[in-house]
LUMLUMDREN-2810 file (N, C-alpha, C; in Angstrom, 1 decimal):
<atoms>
<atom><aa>X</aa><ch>A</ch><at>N</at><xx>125.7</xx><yy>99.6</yy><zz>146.1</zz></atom>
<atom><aa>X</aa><ch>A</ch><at>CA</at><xx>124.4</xx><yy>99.6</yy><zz>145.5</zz></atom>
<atom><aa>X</aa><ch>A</ch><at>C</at><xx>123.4</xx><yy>100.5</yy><zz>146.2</zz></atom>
<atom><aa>X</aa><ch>A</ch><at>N</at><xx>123.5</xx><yy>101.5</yy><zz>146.6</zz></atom>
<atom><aa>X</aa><ch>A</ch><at>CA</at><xx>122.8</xx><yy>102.3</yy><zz>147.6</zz></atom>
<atom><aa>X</aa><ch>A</ch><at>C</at><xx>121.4</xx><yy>102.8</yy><zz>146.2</zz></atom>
<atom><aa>X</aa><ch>A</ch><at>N</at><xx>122.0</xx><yy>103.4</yy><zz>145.4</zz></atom>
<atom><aa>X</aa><ch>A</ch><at>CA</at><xx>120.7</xx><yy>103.8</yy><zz>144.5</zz></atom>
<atom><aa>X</aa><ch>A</ch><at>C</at><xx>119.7</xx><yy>102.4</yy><zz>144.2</zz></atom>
<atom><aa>X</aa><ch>A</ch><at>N</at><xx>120.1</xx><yy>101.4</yy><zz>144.2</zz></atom>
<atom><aa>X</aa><ch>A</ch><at>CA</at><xx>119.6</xx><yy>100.3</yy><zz>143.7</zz></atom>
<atom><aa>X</aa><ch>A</ch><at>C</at><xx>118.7</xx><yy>99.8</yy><zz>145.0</zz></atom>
<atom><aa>X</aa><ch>A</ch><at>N</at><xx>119.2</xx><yy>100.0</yy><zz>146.1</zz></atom>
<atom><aa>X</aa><ch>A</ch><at>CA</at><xx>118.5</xx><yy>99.6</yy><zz>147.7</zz></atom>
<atom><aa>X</aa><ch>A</ch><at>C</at><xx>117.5</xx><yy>100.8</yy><zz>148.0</zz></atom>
<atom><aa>X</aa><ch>A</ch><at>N</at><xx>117.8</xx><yy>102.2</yy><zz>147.6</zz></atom>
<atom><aa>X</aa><ch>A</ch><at>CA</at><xx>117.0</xx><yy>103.2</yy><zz>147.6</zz></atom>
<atom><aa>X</aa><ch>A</ch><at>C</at><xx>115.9</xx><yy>103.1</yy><zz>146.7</zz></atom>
<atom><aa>X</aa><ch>A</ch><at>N</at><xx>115.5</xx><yy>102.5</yy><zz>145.6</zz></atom>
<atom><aa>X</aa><ch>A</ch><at>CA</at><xx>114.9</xx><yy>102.4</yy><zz>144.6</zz></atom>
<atom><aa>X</aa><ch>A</ch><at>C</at><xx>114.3</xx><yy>101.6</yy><zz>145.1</zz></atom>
<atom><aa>X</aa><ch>A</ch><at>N</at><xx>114.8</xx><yy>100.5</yy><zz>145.5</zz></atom>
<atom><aa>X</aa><ch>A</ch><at>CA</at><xx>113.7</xx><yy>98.9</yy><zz>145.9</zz></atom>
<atom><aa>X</aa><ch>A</ch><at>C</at><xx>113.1</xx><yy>99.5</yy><zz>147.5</zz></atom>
<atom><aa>X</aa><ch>A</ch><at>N</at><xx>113.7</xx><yy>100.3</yy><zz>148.1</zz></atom>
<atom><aa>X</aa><ch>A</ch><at>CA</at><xx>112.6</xx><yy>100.8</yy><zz>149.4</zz></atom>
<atom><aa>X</aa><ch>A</ch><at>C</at><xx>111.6</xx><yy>101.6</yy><zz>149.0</zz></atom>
<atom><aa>X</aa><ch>A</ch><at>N</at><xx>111.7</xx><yy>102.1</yy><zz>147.8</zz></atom>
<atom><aa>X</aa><ch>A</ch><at>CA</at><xx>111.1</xx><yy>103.2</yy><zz>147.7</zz></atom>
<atom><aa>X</aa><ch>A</ch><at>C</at><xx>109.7</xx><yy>103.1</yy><zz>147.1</zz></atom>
<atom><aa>X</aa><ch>A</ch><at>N</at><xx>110.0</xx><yy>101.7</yy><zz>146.2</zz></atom>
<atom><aa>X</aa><ch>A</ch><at>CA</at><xx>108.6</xx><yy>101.0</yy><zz>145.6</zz></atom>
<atom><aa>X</aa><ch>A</ch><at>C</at><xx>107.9</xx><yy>100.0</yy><zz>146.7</zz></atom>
<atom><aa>X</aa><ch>A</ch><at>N</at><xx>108.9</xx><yy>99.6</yy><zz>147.5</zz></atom>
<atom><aa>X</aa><ch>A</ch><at>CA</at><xx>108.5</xx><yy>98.4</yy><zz>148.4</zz></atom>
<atom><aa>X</aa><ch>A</ch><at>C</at><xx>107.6</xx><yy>99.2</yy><zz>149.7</zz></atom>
<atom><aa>X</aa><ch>A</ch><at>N</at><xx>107.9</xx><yy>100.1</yy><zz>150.2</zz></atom>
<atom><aa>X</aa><ch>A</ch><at>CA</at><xx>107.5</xx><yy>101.3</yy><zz>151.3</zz></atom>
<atom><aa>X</aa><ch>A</ch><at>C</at><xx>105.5</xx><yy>101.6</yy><zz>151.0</zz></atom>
<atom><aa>X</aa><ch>A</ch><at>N</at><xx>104.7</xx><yy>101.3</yy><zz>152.0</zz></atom>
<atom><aa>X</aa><ch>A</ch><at>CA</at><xx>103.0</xx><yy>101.4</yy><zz>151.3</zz></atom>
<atom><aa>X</aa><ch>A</ch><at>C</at><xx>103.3</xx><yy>103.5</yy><zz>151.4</zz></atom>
<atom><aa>X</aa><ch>A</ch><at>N</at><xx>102.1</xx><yy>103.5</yy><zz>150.8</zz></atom>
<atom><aa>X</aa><ch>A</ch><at>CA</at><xx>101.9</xx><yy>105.0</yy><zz>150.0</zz></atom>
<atom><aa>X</aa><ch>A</ch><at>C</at><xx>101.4</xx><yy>106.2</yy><zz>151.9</zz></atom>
<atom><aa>X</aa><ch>A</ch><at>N</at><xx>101.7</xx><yy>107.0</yy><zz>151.9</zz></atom>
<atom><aa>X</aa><ch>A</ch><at>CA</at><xx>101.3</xx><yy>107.7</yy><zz>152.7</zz></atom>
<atom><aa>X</aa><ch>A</ch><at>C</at><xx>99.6</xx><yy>107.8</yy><zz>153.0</zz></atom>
<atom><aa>X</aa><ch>A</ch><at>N</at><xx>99.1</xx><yy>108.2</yy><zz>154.2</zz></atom>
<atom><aa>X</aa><ch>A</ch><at>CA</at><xx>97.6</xx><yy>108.3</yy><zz>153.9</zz></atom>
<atom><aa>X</aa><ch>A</ch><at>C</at><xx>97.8</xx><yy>110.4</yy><zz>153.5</zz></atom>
<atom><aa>X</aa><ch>A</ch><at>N</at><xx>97.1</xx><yy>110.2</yy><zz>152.3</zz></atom>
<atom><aa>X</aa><ch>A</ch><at>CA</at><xx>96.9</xx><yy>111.9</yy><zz>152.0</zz></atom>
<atom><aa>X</aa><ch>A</ch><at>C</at><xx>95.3</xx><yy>112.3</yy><zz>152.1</zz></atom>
<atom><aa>X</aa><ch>A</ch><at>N</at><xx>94.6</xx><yy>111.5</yy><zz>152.9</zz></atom>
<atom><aa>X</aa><ch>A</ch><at>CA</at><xx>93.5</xx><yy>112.0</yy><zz>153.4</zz></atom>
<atom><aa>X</aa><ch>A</ch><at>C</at><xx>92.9</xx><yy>113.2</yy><zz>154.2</zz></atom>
<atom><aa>X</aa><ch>A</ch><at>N</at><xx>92.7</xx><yy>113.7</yy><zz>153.9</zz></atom>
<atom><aa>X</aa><ch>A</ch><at>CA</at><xx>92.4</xx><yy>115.0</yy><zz>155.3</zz></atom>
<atom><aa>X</aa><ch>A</ch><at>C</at><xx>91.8</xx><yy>114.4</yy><zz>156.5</zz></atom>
<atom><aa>X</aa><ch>A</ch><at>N</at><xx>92.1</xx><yy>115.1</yy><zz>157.5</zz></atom>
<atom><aa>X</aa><ch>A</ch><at>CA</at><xx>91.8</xx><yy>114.3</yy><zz>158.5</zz></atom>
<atom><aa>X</aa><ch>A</ch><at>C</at><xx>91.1</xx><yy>116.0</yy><zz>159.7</zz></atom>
<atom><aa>X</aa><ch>A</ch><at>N</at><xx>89.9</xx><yy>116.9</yy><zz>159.0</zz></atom>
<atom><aa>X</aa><ch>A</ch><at>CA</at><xx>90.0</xx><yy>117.9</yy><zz>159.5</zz></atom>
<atom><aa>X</aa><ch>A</ch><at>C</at><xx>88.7</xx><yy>117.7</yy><zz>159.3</zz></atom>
<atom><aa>X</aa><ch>A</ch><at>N</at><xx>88.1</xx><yy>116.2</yy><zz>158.8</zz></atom>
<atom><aa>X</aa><ch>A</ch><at>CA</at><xx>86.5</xx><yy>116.6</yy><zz>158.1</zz></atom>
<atom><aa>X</aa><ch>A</ch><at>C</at><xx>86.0</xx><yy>117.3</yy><zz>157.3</zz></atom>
<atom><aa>X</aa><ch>A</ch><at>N</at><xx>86.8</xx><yy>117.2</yy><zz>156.1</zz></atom>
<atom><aa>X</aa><ch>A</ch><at>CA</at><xx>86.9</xx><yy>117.9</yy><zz>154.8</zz></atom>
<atom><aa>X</aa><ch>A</ch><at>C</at><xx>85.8</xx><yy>116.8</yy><zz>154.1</zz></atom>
<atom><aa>X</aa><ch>A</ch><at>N</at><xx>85.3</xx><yy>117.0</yy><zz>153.3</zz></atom>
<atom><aa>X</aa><ch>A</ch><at>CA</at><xx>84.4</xx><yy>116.0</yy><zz>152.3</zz></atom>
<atom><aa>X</aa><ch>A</ch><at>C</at><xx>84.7</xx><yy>116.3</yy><zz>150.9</zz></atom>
<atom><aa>X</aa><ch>A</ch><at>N</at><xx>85.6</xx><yy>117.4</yy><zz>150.6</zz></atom>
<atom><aa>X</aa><ch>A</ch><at>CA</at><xx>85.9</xx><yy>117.4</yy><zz>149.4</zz></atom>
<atom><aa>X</aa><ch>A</ch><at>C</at><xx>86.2</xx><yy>119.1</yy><zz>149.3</zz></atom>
<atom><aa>X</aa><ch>A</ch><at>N</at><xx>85.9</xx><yy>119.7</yy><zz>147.9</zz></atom>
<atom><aa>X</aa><ch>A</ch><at>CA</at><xx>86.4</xx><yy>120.9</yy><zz>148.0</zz></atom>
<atom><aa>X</aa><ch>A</ch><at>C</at><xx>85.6</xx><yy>121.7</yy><zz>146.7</zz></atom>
<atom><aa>X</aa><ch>A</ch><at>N</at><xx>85.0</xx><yy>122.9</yy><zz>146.0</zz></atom>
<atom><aa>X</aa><ch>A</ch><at>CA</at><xx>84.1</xx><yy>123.7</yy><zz>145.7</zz></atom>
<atom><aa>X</aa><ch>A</ch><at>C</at><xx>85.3</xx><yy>124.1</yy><zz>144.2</zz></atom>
<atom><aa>X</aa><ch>A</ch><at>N</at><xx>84.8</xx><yy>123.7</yy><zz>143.0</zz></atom>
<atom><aa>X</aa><ch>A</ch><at>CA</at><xx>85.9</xx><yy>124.5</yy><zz>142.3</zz></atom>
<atom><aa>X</aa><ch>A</ch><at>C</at><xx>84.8</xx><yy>125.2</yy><zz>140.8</zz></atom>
<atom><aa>X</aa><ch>A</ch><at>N</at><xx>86.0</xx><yy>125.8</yy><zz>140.4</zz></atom>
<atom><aa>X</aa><ch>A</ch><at>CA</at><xx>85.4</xx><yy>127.1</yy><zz>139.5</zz></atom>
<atom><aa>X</aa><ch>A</ch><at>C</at><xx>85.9</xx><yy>126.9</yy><zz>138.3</zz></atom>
<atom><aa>X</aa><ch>A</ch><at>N</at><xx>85.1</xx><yy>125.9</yy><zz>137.5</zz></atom>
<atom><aa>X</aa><ch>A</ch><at>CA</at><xx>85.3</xx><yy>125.6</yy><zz>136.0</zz></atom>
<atom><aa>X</aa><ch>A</ch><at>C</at><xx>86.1</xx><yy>126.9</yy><zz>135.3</zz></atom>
<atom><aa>X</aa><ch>A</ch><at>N</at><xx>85.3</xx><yy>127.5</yy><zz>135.1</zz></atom>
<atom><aa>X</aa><ch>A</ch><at>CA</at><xx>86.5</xx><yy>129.3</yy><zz>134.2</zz></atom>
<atom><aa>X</aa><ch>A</ch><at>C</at><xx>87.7</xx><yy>129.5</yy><zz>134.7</zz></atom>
<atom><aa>X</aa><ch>A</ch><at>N</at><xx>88.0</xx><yy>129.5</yy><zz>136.2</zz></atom>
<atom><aa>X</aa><ch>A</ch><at>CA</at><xx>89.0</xx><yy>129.9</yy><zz>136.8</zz></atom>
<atom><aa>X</aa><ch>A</ch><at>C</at><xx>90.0</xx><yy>129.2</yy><zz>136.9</zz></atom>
<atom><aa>X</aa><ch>A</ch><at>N</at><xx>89.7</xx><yy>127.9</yy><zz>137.6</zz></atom>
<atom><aa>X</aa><ch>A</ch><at>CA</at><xx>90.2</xx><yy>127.1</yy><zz>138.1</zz></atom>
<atom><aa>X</aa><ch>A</ch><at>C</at><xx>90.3</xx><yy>126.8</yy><zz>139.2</zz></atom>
<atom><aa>X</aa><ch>A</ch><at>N</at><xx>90.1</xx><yy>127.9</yy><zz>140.6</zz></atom>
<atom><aa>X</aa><ch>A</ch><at>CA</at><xx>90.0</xx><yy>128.4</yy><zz>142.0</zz></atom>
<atom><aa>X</aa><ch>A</ch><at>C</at><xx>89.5</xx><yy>127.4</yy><zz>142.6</zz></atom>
<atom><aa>X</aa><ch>A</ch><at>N</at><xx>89.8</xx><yy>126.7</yy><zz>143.5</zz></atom>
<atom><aa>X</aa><ch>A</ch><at>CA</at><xx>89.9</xx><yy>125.6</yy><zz>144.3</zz></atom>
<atom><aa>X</aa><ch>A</ch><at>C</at><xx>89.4</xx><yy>126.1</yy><zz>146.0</zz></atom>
<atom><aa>X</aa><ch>A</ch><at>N</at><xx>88.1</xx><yy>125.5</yy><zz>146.8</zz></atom>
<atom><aa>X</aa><ch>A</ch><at>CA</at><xx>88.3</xx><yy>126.1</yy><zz>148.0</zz></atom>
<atom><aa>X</aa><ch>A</ch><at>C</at><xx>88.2</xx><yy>124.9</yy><zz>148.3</zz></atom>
<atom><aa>X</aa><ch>A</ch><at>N</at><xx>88.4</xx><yy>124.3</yy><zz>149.4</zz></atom>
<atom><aa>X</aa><ch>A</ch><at>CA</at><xx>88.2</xx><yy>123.2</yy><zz>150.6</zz></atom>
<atom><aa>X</aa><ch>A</ch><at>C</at><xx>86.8</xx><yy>123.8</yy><zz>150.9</zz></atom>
<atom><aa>X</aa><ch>A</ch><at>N</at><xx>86.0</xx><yy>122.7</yy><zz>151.2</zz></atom>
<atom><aa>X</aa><ch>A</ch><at>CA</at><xx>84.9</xx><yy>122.5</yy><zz>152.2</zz></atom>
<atom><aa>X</aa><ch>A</ch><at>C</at><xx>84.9</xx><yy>123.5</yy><zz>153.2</zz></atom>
<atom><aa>X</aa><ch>A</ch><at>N</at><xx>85.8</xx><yy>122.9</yy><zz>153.8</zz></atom>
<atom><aa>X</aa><ch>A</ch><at>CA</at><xx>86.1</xx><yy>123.3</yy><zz>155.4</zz></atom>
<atom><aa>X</aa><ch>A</ch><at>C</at><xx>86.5</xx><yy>124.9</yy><zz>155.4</zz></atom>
<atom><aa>X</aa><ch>A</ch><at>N</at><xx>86.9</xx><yy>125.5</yy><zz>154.6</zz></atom>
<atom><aa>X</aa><ch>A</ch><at>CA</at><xx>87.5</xx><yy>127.0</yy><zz>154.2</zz></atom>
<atom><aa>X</aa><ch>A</ch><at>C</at><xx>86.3</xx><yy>127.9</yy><zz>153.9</zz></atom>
<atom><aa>X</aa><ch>A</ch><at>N</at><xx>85.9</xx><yy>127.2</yy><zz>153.1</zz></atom>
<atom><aa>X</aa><ch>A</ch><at>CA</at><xx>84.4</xx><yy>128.2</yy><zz>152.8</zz></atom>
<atom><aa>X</aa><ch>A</ch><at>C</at><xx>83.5</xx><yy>128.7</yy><zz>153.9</zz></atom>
<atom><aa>X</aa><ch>A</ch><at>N</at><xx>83.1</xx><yy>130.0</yy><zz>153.5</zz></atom>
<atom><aa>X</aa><ch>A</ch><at>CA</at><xx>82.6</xx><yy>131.0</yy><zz>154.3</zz></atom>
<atom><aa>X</aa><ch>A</ch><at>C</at><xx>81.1</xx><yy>131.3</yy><zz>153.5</zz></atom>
<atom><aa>X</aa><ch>A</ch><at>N</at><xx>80.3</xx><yy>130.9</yy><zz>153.8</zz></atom>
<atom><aa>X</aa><ch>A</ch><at>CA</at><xx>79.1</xx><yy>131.1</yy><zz>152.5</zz></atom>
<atom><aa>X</aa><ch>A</ch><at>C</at><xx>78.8</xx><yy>130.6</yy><zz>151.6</zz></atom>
<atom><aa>X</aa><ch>A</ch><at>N</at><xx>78.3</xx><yy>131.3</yy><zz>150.5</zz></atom>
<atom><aa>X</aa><ch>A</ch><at>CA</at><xx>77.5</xx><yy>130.8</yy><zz>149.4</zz></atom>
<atom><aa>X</aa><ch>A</ch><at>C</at><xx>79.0</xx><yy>130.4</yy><zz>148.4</zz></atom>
<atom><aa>X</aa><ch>A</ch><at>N</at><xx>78.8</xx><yy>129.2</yy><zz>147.6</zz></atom>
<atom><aa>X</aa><ch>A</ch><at>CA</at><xx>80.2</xx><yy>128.5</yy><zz>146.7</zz></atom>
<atom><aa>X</aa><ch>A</ch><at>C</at><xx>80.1</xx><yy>129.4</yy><zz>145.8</zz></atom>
<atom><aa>X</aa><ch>A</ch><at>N</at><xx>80.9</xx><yy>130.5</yy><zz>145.5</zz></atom>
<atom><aa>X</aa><ch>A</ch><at>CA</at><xx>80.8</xx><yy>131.6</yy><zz>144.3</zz></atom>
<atom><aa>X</aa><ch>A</ch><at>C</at><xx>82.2</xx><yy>131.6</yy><zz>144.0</zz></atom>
<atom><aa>X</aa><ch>A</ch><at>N</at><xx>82.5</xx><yy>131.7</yy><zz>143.1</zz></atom>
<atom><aa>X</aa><ch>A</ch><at>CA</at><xx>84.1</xx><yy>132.2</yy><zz>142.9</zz></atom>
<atom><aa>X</aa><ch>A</ch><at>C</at><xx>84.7</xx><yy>133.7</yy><zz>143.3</zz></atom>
<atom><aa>X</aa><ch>A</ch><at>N</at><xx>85.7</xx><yy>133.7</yy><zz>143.9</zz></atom>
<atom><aa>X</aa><ch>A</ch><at>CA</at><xx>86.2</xx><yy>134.9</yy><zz>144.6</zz></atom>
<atom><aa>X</aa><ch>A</ch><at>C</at><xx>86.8</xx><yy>135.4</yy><zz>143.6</zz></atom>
<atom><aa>X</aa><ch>A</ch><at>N</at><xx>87.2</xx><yy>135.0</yy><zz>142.1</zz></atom>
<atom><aa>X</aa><ch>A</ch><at>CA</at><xx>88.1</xx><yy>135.7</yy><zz>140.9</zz></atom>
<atom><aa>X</aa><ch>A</ch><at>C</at><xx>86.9</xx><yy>136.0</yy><zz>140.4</zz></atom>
<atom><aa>X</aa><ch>A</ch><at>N</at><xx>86.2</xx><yy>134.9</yy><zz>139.5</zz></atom>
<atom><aa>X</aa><ch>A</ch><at>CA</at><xx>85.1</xx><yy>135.9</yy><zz>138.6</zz></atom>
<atom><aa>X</aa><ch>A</ch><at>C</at><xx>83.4</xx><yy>135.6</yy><zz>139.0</zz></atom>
<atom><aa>X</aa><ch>A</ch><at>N</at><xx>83.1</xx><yy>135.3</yy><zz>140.1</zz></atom>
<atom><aa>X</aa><ch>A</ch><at>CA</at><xx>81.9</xx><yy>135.5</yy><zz>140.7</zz></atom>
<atom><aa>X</aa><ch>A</ch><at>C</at><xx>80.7</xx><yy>134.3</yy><zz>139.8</zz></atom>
<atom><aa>X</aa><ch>A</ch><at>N</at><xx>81.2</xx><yy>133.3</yy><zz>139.4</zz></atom>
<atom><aa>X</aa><ch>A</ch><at>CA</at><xx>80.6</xx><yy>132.0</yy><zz>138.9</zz></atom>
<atom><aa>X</aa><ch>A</ch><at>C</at><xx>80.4</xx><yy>131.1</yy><zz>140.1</zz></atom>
<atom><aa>X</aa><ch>A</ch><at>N</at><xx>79.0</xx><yy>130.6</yy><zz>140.1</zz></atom>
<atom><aa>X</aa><ch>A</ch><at>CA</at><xx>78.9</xx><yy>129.4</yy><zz>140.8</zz></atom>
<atom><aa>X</aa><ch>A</ch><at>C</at><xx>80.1</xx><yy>128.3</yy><zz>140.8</zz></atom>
<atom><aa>X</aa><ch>A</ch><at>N</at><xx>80.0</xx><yy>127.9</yy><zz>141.7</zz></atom>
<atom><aa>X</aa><ch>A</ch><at>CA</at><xx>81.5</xx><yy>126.4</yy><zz>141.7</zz></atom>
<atom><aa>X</aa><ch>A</ch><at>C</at><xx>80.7</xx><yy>125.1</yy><zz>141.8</zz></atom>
<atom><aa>X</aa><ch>A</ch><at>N</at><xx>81.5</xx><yy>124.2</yy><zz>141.5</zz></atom>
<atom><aa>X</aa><ch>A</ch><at>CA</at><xx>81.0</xx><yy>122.9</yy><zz>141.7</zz></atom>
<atom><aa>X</aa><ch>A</ch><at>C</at><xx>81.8</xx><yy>122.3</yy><zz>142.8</zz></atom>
<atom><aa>X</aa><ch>A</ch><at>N</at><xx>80.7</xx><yy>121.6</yy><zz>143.5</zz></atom>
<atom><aa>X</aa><ch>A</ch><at>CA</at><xx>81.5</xx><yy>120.6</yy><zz>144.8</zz></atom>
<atom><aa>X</aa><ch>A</ch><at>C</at><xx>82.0</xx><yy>119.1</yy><zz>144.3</zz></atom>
<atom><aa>X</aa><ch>A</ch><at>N</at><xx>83.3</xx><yy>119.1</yy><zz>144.3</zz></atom>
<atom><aa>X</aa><ch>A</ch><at>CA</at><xx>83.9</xx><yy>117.6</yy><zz>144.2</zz></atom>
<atom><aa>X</aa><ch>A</ch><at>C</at><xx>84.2</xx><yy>116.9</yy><zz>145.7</zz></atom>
<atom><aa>X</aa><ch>A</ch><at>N</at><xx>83.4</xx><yy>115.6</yy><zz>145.8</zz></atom>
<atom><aa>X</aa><ch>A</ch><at>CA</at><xx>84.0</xx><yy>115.2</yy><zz>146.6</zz></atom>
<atom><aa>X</aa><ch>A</ch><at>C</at><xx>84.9</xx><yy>114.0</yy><zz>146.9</zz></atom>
<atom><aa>X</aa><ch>A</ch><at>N</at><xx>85.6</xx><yy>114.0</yy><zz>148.0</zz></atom>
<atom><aa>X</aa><ch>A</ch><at>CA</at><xx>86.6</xx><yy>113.1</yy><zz>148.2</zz></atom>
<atom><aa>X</aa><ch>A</ch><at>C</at><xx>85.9</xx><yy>111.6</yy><zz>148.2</zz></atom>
<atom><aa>X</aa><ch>A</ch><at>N</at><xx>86.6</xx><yy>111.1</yy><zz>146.8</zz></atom>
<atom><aa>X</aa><ch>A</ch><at>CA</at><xx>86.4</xx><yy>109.5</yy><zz>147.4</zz></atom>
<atom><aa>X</aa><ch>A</ch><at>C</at><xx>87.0</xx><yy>108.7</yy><zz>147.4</zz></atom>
<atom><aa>X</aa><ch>A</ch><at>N</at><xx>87.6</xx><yy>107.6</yy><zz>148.8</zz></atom>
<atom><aa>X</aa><ch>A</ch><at>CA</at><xx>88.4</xx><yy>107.0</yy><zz>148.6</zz></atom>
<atom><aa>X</aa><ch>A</ch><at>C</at><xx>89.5</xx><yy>107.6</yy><zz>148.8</zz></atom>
<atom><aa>X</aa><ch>A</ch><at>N</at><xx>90.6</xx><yy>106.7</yy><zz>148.5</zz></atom>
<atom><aa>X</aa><ch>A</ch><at>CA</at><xx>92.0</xx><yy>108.0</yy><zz>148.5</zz></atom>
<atom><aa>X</aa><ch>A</ch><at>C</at><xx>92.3</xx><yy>109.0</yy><zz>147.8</zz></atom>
<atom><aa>X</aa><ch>A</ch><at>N</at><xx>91.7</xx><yy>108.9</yy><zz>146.9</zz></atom>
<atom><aa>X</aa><ch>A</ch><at>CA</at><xx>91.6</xx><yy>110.7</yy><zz>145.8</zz></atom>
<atom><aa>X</aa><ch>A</ch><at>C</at><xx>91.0</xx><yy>111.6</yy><zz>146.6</zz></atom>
<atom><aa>X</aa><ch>A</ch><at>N</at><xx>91.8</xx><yy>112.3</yy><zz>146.5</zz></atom>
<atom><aa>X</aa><ch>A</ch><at>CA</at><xx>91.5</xx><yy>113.4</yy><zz>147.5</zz></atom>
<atom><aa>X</aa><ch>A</ch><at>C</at><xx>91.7</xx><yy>115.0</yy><zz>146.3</zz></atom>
<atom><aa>X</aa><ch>A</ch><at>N</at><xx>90.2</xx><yy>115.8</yy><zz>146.8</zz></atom>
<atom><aa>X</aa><ch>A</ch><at>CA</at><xx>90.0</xx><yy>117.0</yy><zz>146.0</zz></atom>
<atom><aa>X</aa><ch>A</ch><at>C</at><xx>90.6</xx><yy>118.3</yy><zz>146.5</zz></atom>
<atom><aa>X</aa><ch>A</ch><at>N</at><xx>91.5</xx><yy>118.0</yy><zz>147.5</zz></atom>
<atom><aa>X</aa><ch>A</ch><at>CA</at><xx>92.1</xx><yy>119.0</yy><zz>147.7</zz></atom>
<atom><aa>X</aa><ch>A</ch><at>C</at><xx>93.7</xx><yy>118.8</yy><zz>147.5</zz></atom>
</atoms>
């Protein structure tokens, strides 16, 4: 029963933490594009590097995480 014992660890096992752990608060994205930057990555003003639109900042809350 190995699939059967792998299945039941696999639901039973708690979820990883996928938090950033770099002091990230979230991440800057670009409705038209879709282009995604981290917080922490950005260099200046939140513009899109594909088509030059303002981004919006999403931030992380809780365990949802915007990156």
């Amino acid at each position: 029963m190995g699939l059967v014992d792998s299945l039941k660890d696999a639901f039973t096992s708690p979820a990883p933490n996928r938090r950033p752990t770099d002091g990230s608060a979230g991440a800057y994205w670009c409705d038209d594009c879709g282009v995604r930057i981290r917080d922490v990555e950005l260099e200046g003003e939140p513009v899109c590097p594909d088509c030059g639109a303002e981004m919006r900042f999403e931030r992380v809350t809780g365990g949802d995480c915007a990156c």
